[in-house]
C-alpha positions in Angstrom: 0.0 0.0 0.0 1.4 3.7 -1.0 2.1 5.9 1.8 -0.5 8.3 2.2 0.4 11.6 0.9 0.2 14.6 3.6 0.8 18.3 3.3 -0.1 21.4 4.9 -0.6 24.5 2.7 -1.3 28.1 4.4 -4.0 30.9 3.6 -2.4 33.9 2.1 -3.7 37.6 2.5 -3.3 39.9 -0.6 -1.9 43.3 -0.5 -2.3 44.3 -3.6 -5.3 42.7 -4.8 -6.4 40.6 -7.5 -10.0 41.2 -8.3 -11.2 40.5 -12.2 -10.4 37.4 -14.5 -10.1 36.8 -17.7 -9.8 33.3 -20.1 -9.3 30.2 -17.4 -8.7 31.6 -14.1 -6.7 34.2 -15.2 -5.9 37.8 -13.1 -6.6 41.0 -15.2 -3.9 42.4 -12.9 -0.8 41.0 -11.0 -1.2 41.0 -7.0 1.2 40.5 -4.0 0.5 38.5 -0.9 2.0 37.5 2.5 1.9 33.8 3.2 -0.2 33.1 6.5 1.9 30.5 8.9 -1.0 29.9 11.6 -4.0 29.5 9.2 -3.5 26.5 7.2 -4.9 23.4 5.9 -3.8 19.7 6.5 -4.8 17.4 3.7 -3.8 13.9 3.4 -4.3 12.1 0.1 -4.4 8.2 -0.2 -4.5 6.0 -3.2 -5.1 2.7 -3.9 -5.5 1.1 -7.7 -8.9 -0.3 -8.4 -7.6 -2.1 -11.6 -10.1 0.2 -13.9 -9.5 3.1 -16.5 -11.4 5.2 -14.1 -10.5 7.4 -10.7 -13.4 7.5 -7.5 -13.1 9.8 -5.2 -14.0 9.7 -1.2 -13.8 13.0 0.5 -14.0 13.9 4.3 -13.7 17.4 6.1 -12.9 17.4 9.7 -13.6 13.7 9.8 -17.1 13.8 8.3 -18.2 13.4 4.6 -18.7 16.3 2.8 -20.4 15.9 -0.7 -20.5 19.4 -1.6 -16.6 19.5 -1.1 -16.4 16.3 -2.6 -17.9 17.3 -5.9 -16.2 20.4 -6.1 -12.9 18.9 -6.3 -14.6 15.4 -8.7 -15.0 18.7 -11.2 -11.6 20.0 -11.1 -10.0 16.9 -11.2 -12.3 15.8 -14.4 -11.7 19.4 -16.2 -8.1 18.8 -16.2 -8.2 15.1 -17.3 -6.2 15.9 -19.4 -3.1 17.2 -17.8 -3.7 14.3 -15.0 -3.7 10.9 -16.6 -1.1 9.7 -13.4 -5.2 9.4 -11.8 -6.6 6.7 -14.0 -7.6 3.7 -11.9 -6.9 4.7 -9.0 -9.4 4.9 -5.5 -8.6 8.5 -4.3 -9.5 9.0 -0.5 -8.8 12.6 0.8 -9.0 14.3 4.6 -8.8 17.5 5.0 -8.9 19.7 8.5 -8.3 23.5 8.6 -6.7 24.7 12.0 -8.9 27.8 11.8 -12.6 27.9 11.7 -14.8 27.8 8.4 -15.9 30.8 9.5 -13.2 33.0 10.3 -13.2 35.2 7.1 -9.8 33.6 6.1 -9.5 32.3 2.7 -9.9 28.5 2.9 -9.7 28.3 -0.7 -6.5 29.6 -1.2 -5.3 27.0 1.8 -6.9 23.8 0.5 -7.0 24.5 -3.3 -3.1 24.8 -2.5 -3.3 21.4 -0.3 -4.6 20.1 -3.3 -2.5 20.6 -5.7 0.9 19.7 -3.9 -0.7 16.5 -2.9 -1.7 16.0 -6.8 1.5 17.2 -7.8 3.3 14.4 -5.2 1.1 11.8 -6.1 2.2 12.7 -9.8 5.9 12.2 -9.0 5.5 9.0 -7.4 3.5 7.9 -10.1 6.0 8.8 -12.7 9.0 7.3 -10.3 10.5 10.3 -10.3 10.5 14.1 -9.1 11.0 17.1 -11.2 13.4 19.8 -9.7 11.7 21.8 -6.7 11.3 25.0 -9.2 9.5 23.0 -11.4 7.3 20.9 -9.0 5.8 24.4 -6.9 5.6 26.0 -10.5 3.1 23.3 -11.7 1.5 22.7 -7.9 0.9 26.7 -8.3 -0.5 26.2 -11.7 -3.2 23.6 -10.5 -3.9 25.5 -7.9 -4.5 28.6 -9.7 -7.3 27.0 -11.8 -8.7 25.0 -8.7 -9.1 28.7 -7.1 -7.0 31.6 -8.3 -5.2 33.2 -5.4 -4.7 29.3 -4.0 -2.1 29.4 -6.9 0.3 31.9 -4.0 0.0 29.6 -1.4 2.4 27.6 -2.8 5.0 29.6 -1.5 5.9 31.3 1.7 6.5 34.7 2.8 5.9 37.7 -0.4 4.2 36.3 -3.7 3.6 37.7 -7.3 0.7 36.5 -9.3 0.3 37.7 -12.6 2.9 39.1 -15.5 4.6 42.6 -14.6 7.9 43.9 -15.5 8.7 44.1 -11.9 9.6 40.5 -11.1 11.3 39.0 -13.9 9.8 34.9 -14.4 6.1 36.4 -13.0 3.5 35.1 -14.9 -0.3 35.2 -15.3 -0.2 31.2 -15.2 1.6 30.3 -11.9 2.7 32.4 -9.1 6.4 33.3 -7.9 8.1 34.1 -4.9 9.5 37.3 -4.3 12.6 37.2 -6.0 14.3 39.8 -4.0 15.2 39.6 -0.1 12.7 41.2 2.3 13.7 43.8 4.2 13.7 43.1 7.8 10.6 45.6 8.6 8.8 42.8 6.7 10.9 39.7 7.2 8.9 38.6 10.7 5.0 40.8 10.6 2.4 40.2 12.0 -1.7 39.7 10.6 -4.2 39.7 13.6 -7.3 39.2 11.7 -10.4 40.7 13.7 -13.6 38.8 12.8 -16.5 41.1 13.0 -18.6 38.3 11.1 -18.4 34.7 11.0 -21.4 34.8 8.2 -21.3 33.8 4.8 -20.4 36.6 2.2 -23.5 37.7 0.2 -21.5 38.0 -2.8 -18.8 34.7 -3.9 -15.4 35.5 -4.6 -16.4 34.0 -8.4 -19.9 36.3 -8.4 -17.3 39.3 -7.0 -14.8 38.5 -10.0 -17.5 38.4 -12.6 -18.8 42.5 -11.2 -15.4 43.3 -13.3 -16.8 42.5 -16.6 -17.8 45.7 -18.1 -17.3 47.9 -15.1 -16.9 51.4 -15.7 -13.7 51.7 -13.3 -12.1 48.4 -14.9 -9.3 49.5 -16.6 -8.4 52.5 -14.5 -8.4 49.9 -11.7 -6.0 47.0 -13.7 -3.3 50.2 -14.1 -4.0 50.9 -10.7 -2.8 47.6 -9.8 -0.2 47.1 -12.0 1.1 50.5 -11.0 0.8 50.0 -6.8 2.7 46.4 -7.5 5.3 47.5 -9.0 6.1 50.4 -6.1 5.4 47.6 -3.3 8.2 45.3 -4.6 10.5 47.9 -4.6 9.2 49.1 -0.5 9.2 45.5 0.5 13.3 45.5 -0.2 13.9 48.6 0.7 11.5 48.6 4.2 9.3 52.6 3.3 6.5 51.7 5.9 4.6 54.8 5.0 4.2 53.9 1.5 3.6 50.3 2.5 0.5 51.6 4.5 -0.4 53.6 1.9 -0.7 51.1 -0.6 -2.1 48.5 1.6 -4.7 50.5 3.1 -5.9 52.3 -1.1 -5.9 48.4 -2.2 -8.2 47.4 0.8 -10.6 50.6 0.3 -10.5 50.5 -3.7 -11.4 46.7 -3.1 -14.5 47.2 -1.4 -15.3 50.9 -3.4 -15.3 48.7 -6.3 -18.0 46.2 -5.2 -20.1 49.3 -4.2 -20.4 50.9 -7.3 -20.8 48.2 -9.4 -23.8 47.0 -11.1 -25.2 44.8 -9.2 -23.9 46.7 -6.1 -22.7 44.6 -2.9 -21.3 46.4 0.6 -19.2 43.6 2.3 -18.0 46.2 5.2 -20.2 46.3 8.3 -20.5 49.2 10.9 -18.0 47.7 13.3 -15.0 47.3 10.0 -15.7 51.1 9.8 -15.1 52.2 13.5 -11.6 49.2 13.8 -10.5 51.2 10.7 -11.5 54.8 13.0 -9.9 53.4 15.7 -6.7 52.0 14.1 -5.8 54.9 12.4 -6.5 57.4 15.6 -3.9 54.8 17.2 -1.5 55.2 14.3 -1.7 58.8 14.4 -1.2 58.8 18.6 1.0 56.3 18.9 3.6 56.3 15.6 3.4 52.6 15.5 3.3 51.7 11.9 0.1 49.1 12.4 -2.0 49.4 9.1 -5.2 47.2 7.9 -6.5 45.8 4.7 -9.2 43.4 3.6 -10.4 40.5 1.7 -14.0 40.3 0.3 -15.6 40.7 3.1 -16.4 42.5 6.7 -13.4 41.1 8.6 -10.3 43.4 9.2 -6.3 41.9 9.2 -4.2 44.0 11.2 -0.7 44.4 10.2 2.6 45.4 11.7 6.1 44.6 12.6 6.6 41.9 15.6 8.8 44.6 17.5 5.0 46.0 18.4 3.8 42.9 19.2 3.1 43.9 22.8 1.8 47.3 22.2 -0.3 46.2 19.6 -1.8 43.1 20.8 -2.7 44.9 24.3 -5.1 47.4 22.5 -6.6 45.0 20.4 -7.7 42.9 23.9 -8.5 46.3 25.0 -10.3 48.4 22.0 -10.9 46.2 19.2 -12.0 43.3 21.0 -15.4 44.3 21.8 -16.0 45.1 18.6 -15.4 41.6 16.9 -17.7 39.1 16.8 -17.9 37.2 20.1 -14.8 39.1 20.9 -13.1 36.6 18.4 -9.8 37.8 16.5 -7.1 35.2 15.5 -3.0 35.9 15.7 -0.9 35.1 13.2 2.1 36.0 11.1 4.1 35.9 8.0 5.5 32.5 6.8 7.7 30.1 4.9 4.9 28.4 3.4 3.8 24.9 3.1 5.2 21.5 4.9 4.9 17.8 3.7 4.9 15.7 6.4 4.7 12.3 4.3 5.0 11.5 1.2 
């Protein structure tokens, strides 16, 4: 019997942000994201031949059976039937466990569409009898991921990621995401995400409904050179440590996120009354305080606080203090930058 194949992938949270597709799962604009460490997802993939042309598939989340998961991934696997012969006749048992709640307003996408594909990508090599060079193996993992769910494709790697082509990072492509290809600077090399959830409820709007607002809005374009322009400036600050214009940047993509969904047709507002007063009440504390703590935002109400570990203290004392009360249940989840996934068999 094969050894099952186990790996745990992280969430990522974008910076600049990817919002708009185009063709098969692919960004109308490059984004950058930090790799979560805390928020991942453990999958474990087992095989077995069944001595037929044909794969099955078994699926369990946090220990139960979960159809809707199940066929979710049965059509991802069968759209890329090509690309993935390695599965015929072979009994395909998965498990998958997040180590933060469903509901948290972290993207469990990203983490288990990433799972995903390294465990495919494994099971590939073993397979074939051999391994491709590491480059190669995260380049095609990314791939995979990226059609399962597009910003899955940067959880492949830890600590900064590129999606999407720009001149700025030289190998970035629209089809696979890249690691930072320059050092970061040590203001970045060990922050900090505590992500305040002011609602554990489902969006009103998918990420794949959100995408799909893009398509002949009136902002589009503006917004894609927007995008391109805002990456191209946080490369450069995430080597060279500028913490003002990292704030800057990270605070415009968060707001021109969420501006965007507003004034589309139809509109959606994701932000509730309590992500207004954290972001009132983060930037009075900026202004009092100097400390370089700034905010963004996925697609959604929930707020991800950012800053240097030297601030931990500081930092983490007023959230207990001011921005507690203001999350759901009082409910806000620590975490941090880093290095990206972990096979632990396989």
């Amino acid at each position: 019997m094969p050894q099952p194949i186990v790996w745990q992938c992280p969430s990522n949270i974008a910076l600049v942000k990817y919002w708009g597709k185009h063709g098969v799962q692919l960004p109308q604009n490059p984004s950058v994201s930090f790799t979560l460490q805390q928020a991942c997802t453990q999958m474990e993939l087992r095989y077995t031949p069944n001595g037929g042309p044909a794969w099955t598939l078994n699926f369990w989340f946090e220990d139960q059976p979960n159809e809707k998961f199940r066929e979710k991934i049965a059509q991802f696997l069968r759209s890329q039937a090509p690309e993935m012969p390695f599965l015929a006749g072979l009994d395909l048992q998965i498990r998958s466990r997040n180590t933060f709640p469903h509901s948290a307003g972290i993207a469990s996408s990203a983490s288990s569409m990433g799972a995903l594909a390294l465990c495919l990508s494994t099971l590939a090599s073993q397979v074939a009898g051999h391994a491709p060079a590491p480059a190669e193996f995260y380049r095609q993992a990314s791939r995979w991921a990226r059609l399962a769910s597009g910003s899955a494709c940067r959880s492949v790697y830890g600590g900064a990621t590129v999606w999407g082509s720009t001149p700025a990072v030289p190998g970035s492509s629209d089809e696979f995401a890249v690691p930072l290809p320059t050092a970061l600077h040590p203001e970045f090399a060990d922050y900090h995400d505590t992500i305040l959830i002011v609602s554990g409820a489902e969006k009103s709007v998918s990420s794949r409904a959100g995408h799909a607002l893009m398509q002949g809005h009136p902002y589009a374009q503006v917004r894609y050179q927007q995008a391109r322009t805002h990456t191209t400036t946080l490369v450069e600050v995430l080597a060279n440590g500028d913490l003002a214009t990292f704030i800057e940047i990270v605070e415009n993509e968060a707001l021109t996120l969420h501006g965007l969904m507003m004034n589309s047709s139809p509109s959606f507002t994701l932000m509730q009354p309590n992500t207004l007063a954290i972001i009132a009440r983060l930037r009075a504390y900026r202004q009092a305080t100097g400390i370089p703590v700034c905010f963004t935002l996925d697609a959604g109400p929930n707020v991800h606080l950012l800053y240097p570990a030297a601030h931990e203290a500081p930092v983490m004392a007023w959230v207990r203090d001011q921005l507690a009360p203001l999350c759901e249940n009082g409910r806000y989840l620590p975490d941090q930058l880093g290095a990206g996934p972990i096979l632990t068999n396989g």
